[in-house]
N, C-alpha and C positions, 0 to 999 in steps of 0.2 A: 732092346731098343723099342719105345713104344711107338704106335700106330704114326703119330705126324712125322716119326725119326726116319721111318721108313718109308713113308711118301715123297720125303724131299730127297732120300736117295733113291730113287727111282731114273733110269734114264726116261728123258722125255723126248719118246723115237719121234710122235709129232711135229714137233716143234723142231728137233733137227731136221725131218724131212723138207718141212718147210726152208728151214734156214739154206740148206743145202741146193732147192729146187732153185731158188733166187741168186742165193750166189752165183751158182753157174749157169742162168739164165743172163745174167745181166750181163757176164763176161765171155760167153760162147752165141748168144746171138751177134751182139755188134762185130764181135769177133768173123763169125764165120758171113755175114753181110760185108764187112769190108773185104776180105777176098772174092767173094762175086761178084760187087760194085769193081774191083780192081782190076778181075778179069774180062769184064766189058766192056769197060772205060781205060782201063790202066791206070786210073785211079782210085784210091778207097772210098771219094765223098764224104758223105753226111756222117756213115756208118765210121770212118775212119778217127773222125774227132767225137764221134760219142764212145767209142773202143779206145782211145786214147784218156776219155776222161772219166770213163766211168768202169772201165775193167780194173784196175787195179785196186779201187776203189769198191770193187761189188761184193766181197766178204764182210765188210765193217757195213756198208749198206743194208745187207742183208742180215744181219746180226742184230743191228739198231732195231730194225725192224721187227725183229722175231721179240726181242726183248721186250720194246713198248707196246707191239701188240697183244702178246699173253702175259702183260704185265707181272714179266722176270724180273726188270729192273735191273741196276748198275752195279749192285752190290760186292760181285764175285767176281767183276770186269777186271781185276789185280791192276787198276792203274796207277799203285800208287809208286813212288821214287827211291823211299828207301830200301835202296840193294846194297847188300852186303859188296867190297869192291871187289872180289874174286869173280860176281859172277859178271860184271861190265868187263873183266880182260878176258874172261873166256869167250865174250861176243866177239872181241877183236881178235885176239889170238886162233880161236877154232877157224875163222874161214881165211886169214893167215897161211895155217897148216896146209889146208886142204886145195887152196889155191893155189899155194907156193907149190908144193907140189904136183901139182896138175900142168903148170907150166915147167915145173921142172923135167915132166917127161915129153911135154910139146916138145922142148927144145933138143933132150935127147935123141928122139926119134925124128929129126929135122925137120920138124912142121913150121920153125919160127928161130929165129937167131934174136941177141940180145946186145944192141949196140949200147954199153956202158959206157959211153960219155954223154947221155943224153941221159941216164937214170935221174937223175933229181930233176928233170924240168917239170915233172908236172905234180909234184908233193903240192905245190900252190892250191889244188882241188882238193884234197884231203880234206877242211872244214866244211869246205861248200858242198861237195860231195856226199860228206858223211852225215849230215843235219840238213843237208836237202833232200836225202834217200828216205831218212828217219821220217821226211811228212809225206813221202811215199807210201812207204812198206807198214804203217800202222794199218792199211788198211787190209794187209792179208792180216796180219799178226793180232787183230782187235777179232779177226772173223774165224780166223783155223787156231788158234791156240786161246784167245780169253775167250769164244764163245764155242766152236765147237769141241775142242780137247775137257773142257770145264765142264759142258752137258754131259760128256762119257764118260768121266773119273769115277762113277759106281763100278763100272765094270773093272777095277783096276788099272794098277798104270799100266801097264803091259798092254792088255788087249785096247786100253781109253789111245795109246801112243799108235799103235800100228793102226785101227780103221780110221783114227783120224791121219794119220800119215796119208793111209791110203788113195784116201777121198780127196787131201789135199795135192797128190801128186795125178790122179784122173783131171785135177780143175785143168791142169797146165795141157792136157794132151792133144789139144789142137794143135799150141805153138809149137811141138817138137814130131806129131806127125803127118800134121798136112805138106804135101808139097810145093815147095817154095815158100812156105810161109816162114823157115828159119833152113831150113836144111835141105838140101838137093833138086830135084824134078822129079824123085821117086819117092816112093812109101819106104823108109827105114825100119822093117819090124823089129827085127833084132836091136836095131837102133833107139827105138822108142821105147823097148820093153826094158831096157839096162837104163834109160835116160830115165825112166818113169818110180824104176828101183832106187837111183841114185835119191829121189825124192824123198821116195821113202822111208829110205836110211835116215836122210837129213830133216825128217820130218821126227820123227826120235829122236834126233840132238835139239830141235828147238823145242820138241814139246816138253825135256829132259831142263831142258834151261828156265821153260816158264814155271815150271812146276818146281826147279828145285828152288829159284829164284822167288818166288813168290810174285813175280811183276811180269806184265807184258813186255816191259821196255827193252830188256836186255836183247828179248828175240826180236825188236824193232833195231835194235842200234848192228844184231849181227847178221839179221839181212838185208840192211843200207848196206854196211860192208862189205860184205858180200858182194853184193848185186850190184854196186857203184863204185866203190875207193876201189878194191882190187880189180875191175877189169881194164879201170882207168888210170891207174896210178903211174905205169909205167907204159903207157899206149906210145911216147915217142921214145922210147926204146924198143919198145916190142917190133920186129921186122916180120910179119907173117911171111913164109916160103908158098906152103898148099894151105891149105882148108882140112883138118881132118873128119872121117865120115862121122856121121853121128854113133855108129857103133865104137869107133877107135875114142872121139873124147869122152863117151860112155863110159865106158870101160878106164879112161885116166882116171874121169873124176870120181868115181866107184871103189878104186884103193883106198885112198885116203877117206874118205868116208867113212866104208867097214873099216879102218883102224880105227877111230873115233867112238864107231858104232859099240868095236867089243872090248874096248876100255870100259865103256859106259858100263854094258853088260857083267863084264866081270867084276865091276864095284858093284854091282848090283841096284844101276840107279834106273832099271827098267820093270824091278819085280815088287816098289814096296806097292800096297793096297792104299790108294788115299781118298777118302771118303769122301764124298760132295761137301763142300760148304753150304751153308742154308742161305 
């Protein structure tokens, strides 16, 4: 490899530091201002609608940013459409799996009953849902998988999949362990440390999709799904009973996942070596 072959594979820790400081500046300030505003006021304010418009949004912000300012440019963004169609049903079928079963052991262990004569009322949110999540969720998926997963792919896929996993499962860690903010009056350790895993884990299935896919989109259309069709799809069936603790739905969503996780592994779609694009 000559000298310039070897400079463009180089990670560029700067430039991720960067990207990094900003993403989760932009999403853990307004963040943690609207629980102080909330807890003063009982309301979020200012802080609440800049947390609402600008936190989901602050990876792709921060990425834009890092690109046009050390003039990266767009090149290696993978925006482009043609995907082979295998890997658009694995967007929908993997969190499918993994949700169907996560509520399938809700209801086993009586957290939630399942009134079937109301299953199809709310299929009608399916499009709207799923293509309204998708102008949501490009902005983690343009910022943890086309920009930061693509800056560490020197390092291989293995070690490029797990610190990006990692860093993108510390972004979330306010929401699952401050108190009251999603979950309880107390601090969950045990709770936050499985919920933070599960990310993880899931953070290898979509860096696994953008990479083997060649495109950002599929991991945009399987965590709209995710995050929107299936929690809402079957809401006027779902009868919740309790709440369970954040360690008990930790620990659901955490099976199905590592299934996912050591399929993946034992095809061996976490050990090929894939080399930066210039």
């Amino acid at each position: 490899m000559n000298k310039k072959g070897m400079v463009e594979n180089r990670v560029k820790w700067r430039n991720i530091i960067v990207f990094c400081t900003l993403a989760y500046a932009i999403f853990w300030i307004p963040f943690f201002g609207t629980l102080s505003e909330g807890q003063q006021n009982g309301d979020g304010g200012v802080w609440k609608t800049v947390f609402g418009i600008l936190g989901p949004f602050s990876p792709l912000i921060a990425a834009v940013f890092v690109r046009l300012t050390f003039r990266e440019g767009f090149r290696d963004a993978r925006l482009g459409f043609r995907v082979k169609w295998r890997y658009w049903a694995l967007a929908i079928l993997l969190p499918f799996f993994w949700n169907g079963v996560q509520d399938g052991l809700q209801l086993m262990f009586g957290y939630a009953a399942m009134d079937w004569s109301h299953i199809a009322e709310g299929l009608y949110r399916v499009p709207i849902n799923l293509f309204g999540g998708m102008l949501i969720f490009i902005g983690e998926e343009f910022g943890w998988r086309s920009y930061l997963l693509e800056r560490l792919r020197p390092l291989g896929r293995m070690r490029a999949l797990l610190i990006s996993g990692v860093i993108w499962s510390l972004w979330h860690a306010p929401l699952v362990s401050i108190p009251n903010a999603n979950y309880g009056e107390q601090i969950d350790f045990s709770g936050t440390i499985l919920t933070l895993g599960v990310f993880v884990f899931a953070g290898f299935i979509f860096g696994w999709l953008y990479l083997e896919s060649g495109s950002v989109w599929p991991c945009v259309l399987m965590h709209s799904y995710n995050n929107l069709v299936t929690l809402r799809l079957f809401s006027e069936a779902w009868q919740a009973k309790t709440e369970p603790s954040l360690s008990a739905n930790a620990l659901m969503a955490l099976g199905p996942i590592v299934i996912v996780w050591v399929i993946l592994y034992m095809r061996k779609g976490f050990h090929e070596s894939v080399p930066a694009t210039g």
